[in-house]
N, C-alpha and C positions, 0 to 999 in steps of 0.2 A: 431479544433485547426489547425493549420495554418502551418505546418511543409508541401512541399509537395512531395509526394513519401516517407513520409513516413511508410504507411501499407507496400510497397514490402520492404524495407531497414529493419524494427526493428517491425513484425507483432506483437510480444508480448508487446511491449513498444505502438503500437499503441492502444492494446485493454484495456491497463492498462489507458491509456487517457483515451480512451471515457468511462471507465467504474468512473473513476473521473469525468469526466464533467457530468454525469450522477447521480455520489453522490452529487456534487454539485448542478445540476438544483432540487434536492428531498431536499436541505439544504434550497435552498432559497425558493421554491416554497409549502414547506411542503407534507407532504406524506398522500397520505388517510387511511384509516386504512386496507382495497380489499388491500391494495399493500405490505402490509407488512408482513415480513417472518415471519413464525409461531417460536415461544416464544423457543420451542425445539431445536431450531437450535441457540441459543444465543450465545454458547459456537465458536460454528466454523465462526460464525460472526463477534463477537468479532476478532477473529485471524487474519480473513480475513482483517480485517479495518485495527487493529495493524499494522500489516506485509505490507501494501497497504505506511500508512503513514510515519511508521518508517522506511521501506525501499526508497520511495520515499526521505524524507528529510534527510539521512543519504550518500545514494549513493549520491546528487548534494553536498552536504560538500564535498566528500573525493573525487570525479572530479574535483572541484574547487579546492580544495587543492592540488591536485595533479598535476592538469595542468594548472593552473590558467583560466583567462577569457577570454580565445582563442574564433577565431571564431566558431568554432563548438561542443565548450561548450554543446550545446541543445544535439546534437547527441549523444556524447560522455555519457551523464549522461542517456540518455535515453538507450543506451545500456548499461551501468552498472544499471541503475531502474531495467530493464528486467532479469536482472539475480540474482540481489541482492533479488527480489520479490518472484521467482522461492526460495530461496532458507529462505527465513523468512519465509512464511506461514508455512510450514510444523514444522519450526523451532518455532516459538510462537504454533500454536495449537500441541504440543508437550510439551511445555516447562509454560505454560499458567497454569494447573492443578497442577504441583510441586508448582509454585509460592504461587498458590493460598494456601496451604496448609503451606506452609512457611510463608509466611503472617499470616497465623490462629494461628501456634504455638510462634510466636514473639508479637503478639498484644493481651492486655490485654482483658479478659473474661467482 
């Protein structure tokens, strides 16, 4: 991705890229079965995604909203990504097993 300097400016916002560009080349390109994470770990997967996607498209809302579409909009969201991400993971695989249990008790048998 084409941002440049940006690993020394935003190292966390940079690894959270290539770790997207990365779910995206395995989206388009399909996954073999040797590469995929054992079935055990679904739970903290799940999170990771959640927390990946919902933090990514939530921080660029509330940057734009906030500052409208200034020049350095990219920067700007990319450091609120990095901190908003830091702070949903632990927040969904935390908050992920209540839900799901609340779901169980509201939805019919």
């Amino acid at each position: 991705m084409g941002i440049a300097g940006i690993d020394e400016i935003f190292p966390v916002a940079a690894g959270m890229l290539k770790m997207l560009q990365c779910c995206w080349q395995m989206v388009i390109n399909g996954v073999e079965k040797q590469t995929v994470i054992d079935k055990k770990y679904q739970n903290i997967v799940f999170a990771f995604f959640m927390a990946l996607f919902m933090s990514c498209i939530m921080s660029l809302v509330i940057s734009v909203f906030n500052v409208g579409l200034v020049p350095n909009i990219v920067l700007i969201w990319l450091k609120a990504w990095s901190f908003a991400f830091v702070v949903a993971f632990p927040t969904v695989a935390t908050v992920v097993p209540i839900v799901r249990k609340l779901v169980g008790l509201v939805l019919k048998k």
